[in-house]
Structures are given as C-alpha cells and as structure tokens.
Backbone bond lengths (Angstrom), bond angles and torsions (degrees), N, CA, C in turn:
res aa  C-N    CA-C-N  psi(-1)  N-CA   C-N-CA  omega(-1)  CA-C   N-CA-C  phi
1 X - - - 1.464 - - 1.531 108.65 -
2 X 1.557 103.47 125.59 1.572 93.23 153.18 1.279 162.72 -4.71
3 X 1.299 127.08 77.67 1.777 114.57 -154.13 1.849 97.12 -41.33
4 X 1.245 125.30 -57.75 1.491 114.79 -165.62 1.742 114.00 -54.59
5 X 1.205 105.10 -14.34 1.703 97.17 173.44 1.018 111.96 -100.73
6 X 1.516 135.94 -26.51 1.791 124.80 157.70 1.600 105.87 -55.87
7 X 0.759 119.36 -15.82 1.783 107.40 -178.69 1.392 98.72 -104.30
8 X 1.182 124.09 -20.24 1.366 109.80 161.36 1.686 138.15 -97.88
9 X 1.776 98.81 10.44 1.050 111.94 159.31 1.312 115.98 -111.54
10 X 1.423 128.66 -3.50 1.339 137.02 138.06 1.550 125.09 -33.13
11 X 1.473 100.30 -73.96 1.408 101.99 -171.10 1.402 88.33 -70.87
12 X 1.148 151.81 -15.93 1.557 133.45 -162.86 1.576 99.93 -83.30
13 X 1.562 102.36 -25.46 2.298 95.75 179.64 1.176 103.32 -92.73
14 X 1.419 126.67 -21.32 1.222 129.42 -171.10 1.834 102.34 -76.77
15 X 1.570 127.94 -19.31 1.433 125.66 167.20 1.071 110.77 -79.63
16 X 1.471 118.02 -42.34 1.276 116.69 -175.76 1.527 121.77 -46.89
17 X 1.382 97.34 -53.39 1.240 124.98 168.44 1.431 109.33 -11.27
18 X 1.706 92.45 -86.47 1.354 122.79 178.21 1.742 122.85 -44.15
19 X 1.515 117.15 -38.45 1.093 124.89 170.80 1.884 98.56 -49.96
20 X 1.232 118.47 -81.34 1.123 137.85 172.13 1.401 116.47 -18.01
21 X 1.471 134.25 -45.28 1.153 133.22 -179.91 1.636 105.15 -97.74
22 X 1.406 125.65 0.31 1.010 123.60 169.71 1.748 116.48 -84.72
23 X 1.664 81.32 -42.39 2.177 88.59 179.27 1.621 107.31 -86.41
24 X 1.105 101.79 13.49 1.991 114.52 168.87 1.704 96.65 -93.57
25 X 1.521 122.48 -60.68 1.090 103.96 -158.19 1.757 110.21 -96.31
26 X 1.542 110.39 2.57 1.057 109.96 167.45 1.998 128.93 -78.71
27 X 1.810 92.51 -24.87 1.200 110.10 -179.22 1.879 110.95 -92.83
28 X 1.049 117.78 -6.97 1.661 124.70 -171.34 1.524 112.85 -135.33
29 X 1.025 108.30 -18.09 1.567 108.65 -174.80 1.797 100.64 -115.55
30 X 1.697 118.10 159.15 1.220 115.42 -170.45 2.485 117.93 -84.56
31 X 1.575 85.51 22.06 1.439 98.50 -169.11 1.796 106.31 -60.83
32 X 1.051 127.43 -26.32 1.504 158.63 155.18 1.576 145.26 -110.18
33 X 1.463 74.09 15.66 1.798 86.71 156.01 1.529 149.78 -80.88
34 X 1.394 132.10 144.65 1.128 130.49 -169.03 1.626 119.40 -56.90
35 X 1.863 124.05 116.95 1.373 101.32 -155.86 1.994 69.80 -117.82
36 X 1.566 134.79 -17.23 1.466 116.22 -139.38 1.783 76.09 -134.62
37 X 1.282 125.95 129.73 1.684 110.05 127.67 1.792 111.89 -95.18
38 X 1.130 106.72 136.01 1.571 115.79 177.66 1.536 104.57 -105.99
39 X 1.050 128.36 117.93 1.157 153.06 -168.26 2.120 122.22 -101.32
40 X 1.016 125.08 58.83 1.417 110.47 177.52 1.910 111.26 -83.79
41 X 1.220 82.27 163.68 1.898 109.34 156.03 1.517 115.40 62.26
42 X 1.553 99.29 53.60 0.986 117.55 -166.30 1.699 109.49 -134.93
43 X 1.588 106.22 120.48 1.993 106.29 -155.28 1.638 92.85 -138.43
44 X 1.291 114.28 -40.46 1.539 103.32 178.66 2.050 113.62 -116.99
45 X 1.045 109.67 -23.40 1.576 115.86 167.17 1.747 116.95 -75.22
46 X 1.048 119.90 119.49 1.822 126.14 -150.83 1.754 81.73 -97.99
47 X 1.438 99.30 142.33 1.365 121.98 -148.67 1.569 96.07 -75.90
48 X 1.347 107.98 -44.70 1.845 119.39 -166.45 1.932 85.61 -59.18
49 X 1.015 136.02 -58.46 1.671 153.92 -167.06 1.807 75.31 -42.95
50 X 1.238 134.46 -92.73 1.260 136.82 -133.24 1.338 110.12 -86.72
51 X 1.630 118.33 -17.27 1.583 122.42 152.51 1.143 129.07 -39.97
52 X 1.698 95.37 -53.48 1.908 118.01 176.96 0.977 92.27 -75.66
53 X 1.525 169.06 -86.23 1.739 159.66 -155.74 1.178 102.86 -58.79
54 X 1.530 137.74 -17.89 1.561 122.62 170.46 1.774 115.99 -78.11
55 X 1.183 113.27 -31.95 1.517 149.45 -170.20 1.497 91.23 24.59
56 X 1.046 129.42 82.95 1.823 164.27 145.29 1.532 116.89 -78.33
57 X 1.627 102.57 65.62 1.569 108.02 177.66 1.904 113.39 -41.20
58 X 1.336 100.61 158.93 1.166 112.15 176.78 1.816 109.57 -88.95
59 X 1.027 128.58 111.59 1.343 127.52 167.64 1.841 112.55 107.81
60 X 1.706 96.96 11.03 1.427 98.02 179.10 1.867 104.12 -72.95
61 X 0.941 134.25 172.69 1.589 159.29 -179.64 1.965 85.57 -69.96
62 X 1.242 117.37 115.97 1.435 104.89 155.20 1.741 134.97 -60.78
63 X 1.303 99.15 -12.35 1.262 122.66 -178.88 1.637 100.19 -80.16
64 X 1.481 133.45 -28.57 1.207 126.61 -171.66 1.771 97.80 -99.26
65 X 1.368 133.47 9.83 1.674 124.37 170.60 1.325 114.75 -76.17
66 X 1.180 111.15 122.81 1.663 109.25 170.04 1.269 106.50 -94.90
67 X 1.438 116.80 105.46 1.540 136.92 -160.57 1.734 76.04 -73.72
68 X 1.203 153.54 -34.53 1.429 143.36 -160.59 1.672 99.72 -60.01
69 X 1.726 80.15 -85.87 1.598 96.50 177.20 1.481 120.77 -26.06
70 X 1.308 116.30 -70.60 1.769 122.51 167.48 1.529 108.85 -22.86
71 X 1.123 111.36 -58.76 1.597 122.92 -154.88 1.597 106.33 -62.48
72 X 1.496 110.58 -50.09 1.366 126.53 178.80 1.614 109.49 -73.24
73 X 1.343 135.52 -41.63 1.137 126.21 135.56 1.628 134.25 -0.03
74 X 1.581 88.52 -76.08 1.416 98.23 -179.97 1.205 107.60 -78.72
75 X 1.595 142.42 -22.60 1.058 127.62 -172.52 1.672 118.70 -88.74
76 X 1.500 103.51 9.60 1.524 114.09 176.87 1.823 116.49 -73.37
77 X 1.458 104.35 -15.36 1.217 115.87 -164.52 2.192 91.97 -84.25
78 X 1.482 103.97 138.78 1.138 118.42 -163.88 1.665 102.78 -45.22
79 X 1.565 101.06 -52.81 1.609 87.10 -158.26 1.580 110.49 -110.59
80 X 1.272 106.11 38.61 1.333 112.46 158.35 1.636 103.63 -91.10
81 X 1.081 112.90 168.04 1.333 125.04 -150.73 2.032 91.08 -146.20
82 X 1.153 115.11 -84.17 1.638 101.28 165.35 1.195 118.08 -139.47
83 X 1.106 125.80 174.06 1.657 107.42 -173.60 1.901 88.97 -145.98
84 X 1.260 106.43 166.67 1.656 136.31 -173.39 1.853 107.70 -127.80
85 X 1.208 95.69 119.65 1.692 91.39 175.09 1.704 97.46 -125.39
86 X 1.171 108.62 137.01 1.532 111.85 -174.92 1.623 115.97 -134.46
87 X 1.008 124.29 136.99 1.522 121.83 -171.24 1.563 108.30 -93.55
88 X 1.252 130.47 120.58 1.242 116.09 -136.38 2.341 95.72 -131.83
89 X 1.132 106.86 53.31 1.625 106.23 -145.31 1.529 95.43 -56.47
90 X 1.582 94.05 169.29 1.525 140.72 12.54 1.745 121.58 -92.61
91 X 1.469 96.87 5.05 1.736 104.15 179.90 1.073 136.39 -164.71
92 X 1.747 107.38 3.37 1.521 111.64 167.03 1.758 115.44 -113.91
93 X 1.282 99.42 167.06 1.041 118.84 157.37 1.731 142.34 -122.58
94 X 1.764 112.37 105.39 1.386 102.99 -159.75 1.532 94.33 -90.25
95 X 2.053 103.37 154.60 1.271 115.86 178.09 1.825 94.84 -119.18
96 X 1.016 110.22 135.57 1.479 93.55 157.07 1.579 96.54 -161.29
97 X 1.509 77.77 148.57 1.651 119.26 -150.47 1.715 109.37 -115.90
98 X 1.382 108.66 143.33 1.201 123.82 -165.62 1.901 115.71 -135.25
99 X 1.319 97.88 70.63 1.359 115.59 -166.29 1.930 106.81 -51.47
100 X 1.014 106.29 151.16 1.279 137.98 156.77 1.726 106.47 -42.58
101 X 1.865 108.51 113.94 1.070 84.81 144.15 1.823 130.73 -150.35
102 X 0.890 113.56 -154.75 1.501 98.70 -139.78 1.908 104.47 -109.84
103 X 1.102 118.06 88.01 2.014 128.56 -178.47 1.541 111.27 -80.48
104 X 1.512 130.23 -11.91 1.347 116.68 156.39 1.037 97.33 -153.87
105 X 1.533 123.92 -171.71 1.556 135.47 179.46 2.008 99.19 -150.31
106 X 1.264 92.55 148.95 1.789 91.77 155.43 1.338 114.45 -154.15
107 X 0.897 109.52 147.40 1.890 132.78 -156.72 1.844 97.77 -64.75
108 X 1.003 115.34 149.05 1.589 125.91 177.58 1.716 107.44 -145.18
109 X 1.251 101.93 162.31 2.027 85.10 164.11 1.360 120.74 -82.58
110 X 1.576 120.14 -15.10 1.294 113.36 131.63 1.228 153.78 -51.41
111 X 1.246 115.88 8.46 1.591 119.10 -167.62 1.528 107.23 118.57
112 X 1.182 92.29 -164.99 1.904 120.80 -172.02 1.539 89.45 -120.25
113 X 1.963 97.96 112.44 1.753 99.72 155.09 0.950 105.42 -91.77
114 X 1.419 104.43 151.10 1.628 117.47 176.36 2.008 93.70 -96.03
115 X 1.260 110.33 161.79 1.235 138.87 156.15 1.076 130.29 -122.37
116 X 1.654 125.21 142.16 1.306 109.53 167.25 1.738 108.99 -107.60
117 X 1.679 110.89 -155.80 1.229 113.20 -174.43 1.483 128.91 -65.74
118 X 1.939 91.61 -20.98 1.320 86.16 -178.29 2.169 103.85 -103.20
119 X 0.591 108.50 72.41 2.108 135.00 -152.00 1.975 90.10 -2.86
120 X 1.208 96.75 54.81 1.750 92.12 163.05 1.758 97.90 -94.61
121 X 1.335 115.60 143.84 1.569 134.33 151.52 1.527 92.90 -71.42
122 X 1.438 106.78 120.15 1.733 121.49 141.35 1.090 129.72 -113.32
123 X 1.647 137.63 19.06 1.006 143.39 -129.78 1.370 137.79 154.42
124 X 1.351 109.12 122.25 1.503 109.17 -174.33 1.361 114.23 -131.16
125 X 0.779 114.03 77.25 1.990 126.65 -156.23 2.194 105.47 -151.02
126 X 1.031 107.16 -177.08 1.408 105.67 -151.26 1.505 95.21 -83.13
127 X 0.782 129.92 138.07 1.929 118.09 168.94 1.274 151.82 -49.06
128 X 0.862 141.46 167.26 1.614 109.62 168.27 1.933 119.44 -102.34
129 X 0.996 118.83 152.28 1.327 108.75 -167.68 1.306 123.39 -43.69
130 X 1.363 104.58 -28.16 2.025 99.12 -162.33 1.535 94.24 -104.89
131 X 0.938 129.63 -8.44 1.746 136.97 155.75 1.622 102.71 -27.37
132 X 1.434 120.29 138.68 1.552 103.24 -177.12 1.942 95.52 -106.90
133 X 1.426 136.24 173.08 1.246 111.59 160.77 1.176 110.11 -124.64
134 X 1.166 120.14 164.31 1.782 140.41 -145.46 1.704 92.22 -104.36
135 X 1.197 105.94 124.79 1.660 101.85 150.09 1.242 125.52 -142.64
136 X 1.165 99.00 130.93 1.812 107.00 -162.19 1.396 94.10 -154.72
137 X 1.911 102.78 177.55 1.495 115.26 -162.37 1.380 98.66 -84.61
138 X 1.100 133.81 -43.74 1.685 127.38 -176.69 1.419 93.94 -122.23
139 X 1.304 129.84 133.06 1.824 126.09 168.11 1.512 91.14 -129.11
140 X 1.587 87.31 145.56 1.548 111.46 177.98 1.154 105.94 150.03
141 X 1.510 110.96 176.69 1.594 116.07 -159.52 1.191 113.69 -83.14
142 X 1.151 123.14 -17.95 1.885 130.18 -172.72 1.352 93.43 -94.39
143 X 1.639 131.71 -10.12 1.605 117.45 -163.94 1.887 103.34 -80.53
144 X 0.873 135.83 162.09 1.904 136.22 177.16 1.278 79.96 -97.53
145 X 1.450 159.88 -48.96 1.395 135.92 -164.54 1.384 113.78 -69.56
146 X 1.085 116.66 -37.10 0.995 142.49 -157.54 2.024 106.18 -71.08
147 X 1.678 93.96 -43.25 1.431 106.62 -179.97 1.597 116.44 -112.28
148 X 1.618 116.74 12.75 1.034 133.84 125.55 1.622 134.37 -38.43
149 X 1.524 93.00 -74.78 1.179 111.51 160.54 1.674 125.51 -30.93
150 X 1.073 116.29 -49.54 1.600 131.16 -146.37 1.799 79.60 -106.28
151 X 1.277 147.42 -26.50 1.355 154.95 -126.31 2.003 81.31 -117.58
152 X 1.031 113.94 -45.97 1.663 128.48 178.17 1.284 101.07 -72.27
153 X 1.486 132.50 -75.40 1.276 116.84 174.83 1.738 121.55 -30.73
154 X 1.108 116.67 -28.03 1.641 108.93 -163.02 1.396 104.33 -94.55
155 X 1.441 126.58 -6.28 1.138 136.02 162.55 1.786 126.35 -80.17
156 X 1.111 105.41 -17.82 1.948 119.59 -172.35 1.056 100.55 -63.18
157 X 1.154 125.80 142.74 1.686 131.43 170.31 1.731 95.94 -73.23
158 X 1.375 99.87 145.01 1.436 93.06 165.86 1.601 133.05 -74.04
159 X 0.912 103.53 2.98 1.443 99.69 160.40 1.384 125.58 -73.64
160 X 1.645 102.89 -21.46 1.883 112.60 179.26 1.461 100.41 -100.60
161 X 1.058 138.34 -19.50 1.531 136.59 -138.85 1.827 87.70 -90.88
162 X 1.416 106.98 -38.93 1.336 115.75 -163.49 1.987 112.47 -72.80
163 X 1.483 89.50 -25.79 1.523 112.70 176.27 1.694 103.04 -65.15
164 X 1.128 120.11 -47.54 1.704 133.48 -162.59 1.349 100.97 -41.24
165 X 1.545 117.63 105.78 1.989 104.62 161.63 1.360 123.38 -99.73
166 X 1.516 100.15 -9.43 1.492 122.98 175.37 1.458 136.41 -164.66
167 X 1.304 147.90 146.09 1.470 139.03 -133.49 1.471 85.62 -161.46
168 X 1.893 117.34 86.20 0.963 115.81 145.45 1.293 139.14 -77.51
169 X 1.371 114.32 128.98 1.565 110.01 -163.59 1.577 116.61 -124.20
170 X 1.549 120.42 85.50 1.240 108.63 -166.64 1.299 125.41 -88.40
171 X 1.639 121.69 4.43 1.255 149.84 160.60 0.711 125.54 -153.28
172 X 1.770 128.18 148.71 1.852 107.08 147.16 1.277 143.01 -0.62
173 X 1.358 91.41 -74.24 2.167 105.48 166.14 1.405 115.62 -70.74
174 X 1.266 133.80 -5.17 1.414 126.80 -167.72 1.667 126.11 -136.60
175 X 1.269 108.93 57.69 1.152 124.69 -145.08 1.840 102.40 -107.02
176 X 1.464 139.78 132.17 1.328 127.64 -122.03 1.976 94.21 -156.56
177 X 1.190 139.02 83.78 0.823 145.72 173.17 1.836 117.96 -72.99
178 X 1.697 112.39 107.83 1.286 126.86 -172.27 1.849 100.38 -95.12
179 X 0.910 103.18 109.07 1.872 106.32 175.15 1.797 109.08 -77.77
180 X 0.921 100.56 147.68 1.437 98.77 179.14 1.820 116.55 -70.69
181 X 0.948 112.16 -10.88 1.731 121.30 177.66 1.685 101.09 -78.06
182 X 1.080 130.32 -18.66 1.496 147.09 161.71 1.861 111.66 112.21
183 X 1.731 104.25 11.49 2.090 99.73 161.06 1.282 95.09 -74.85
184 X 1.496 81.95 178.06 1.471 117.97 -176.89 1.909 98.48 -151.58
185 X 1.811 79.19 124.72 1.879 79.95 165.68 1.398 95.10 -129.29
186 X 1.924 100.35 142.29 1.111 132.52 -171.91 1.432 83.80 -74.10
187 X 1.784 120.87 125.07 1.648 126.72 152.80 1.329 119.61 -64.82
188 X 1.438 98.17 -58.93 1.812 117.74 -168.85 1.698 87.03 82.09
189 X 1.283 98.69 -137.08 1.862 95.21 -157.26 1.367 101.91 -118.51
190 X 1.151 133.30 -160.42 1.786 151.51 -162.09 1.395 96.63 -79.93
191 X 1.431 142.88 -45.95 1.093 124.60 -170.13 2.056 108.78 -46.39
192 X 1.221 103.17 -179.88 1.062 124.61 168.63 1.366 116.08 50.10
193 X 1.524 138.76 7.55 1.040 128.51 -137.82 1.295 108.08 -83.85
194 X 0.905 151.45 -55.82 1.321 158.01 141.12 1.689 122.04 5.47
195 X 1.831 109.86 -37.78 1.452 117.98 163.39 1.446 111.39 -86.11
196 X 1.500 126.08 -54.51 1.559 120.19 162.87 1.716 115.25 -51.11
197 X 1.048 141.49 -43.49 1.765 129.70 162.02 1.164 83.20 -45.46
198 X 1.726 157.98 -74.15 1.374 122.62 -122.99 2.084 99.78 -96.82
199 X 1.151 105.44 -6.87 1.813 105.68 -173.96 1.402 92.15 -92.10
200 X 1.518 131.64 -30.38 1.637 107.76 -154.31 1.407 91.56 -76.07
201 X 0.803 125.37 -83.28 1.679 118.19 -157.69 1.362 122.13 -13.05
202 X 1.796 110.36 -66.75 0.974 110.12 168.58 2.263 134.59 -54.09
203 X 1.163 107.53 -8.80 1.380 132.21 178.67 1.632 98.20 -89.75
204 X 1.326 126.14 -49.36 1.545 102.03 176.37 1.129 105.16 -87.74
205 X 1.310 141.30 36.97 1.360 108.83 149.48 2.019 110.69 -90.68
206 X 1.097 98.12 5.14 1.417 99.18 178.90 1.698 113.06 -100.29
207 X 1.350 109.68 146.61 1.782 102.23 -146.95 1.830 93.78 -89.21
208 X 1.315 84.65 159.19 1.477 91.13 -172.56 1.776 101.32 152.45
209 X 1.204 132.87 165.47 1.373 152.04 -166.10 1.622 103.80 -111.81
210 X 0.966 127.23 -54.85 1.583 134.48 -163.08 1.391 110.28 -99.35
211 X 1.084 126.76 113.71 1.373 125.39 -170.04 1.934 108.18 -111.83
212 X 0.988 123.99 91.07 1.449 136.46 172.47 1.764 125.25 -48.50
213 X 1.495 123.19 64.25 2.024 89.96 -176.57 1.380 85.62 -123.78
214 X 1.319 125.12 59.91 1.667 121.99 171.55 1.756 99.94 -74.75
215 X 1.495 115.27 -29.82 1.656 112.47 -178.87 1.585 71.87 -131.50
216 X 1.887 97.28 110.77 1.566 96.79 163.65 1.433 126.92 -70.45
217 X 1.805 114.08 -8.47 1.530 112.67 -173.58 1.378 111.01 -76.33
218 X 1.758 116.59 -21.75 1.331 131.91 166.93 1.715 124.64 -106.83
219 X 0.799 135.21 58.59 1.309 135.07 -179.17 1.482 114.43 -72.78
220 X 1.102 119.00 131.27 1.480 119.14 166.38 1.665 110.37 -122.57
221 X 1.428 99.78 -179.08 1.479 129.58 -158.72 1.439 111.28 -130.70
222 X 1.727 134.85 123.21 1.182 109.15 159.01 1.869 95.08 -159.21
C-alpha cells in the first residue's frame, strides 16, 4: 500500500479514536454536566413545584437528558399548557414554559374551575376579575355547550371580550352574552361568527339594553 494512504488511514483511526474518548468522557465524566436549569414563563405555577416534576439532577452528563421525557414531565402539571426543554452547552439546561390560561370559569361547590381556550379545567381556585363566568346546564370540557360557549368567546373583538361578565349558554344555538355595564347581546349559536364579530360593535353604540346579532343580516335593538 501506498505510504500516502497508511497515513491517511492513520490519522483517520487516530480521529476516530479521539471522537470515542471524547463521547466517553463527555457521557461518564462531569466535563458536560448539568451545572444551571434556566427556567422562563412562569406567573402562576411556583418554580420549586416544576423543579421537583422536571427532576434534572445536578451534575448528570448533558448528553444523558431526555429533553422528551423532561418536557412531558413538566407538562403533566395542570396549568402548564406546553413546555420546551433545550440543551443549552456546556452546562445548562433551558425550560421554558407556556402556562395555561384561563377565558371562563364556572362555580361548583368546590370552587370556581377555571378553563382555558382549548375548554381544559386546570384549576379550582378563585378567578381572576376580567375572567367572564359560564352558566349552563352541564359545564365542563366534554360538554358541546359548554365548548360552544368558549368557541364564541375566541371570536369577540377585543373591545367586547373585555366587556363579558357572563356567557349564558342554554344551548348550542342559544348562547347569551351579559356585559358588565348591565346589556345583553343575544349570540344565537356558532354559525356565522365571523359576520356577527364584525356588526356587534358597531350595534352597541346605539342605546338600548338587548342587543340582537343571532341573524347578523338582521340585528335588532330594544
């Protein structure tokens, strides 16, 4: 053989080599170990709570984290919503988290569940003020009124959404928005929503208590 190809199959075992004793001491020894978890986006889930559900030893090999596992971990906790785990070398690991948050509530003798947009319960704790609350015959996340309801909220312009103190919903089709100033606009149901968001606004500025856009081509006032 060629002297220039033994030296170039030299240095080629001699990297290998090196690869090899590098992913030895990177995977067993503390040369790439976890010294930081960095933690963002986190306002109602208490940090020590999601440390202990991440369980991200101190001084493990970063090479041995299963950013999967971690992630699903942390995302078991109610009012997380999704979470990101990222290996961030030569020694941390960032999590960041995307909490749950909360577009209606309805009263129980347990408390006030909160809901979010997508009608999961995370929560049974007091509400927050601008939260609107739901009242209907069965509420919960498996109910269709229920995610009717919550299906209308995500459509309101924000200029009305902020008005909402309550979202009676006595069906699918019959769904009844109470403003906190003391109107009421008749929804009617999920169809159309997209033409009623663009008439209500302009319809309350005209005085009156009862606000009508169940058929947005006819809306009335009284």
């Amino acid at each position: 053989m060629p002297l220039p190809w033994r030296r170039i199959r030299l240095w080629g075992s001699l990297g290998v080599c090196l690869l090899v004793v590098l992913g030895a001491l990177s995977w067993f020894t503390p040369v790439l170990s976890v010294r930081t978890v960095k933690i963002d986006g986190l306002v109602a889930v208490p940090e020590q709570q999601l440390r202990e559900q991440l369980e991200i030893p101190s001084g493990r090999s970063m090479l041995r984290i299963d950013t999967t596992s971690v992630a699903g971990r942390a995302a078991s906790i109610p009012k997380v919503h999704t979470v990101r785990v990222q290996r961030v070398f030569p020694s941390t690991v960032k999590v960041t988290v995307v909490e749950r948050t909360p577009v209606l509530f309805f009263d129980s003798p347990q408390g006030a569940h909160l809901m979010d947009a997508e009608s999961v319960e995370f929560a049974i704790e007091p509400a927050p003020i601008d939260v609107p609350k739901l009242i209907t015959g069965h509420p919960g996340g498996e109910d269709p009124v229920t995610r009717a309801a919550i299906s209308v909220l995500a459509v309101l312009p924000p200029a009305l959404s902020g008005q909402v103190g309550e979202v009676v919903a006595r069906s699918i089709s019959d769904i009844s928005l109470n403003l906190r100033d003391g109107r009421t606009v008749l929804w009617g149901g999920t169809n159309d929503a997209q033409r009623k968001a663009a008439v209500v606004l302009p319809l309350l500025t005209r005085d009156g208590t009862v606000y009508d856009v169940s058929s947005p081509n006819l809306v009335t006032v009284r």
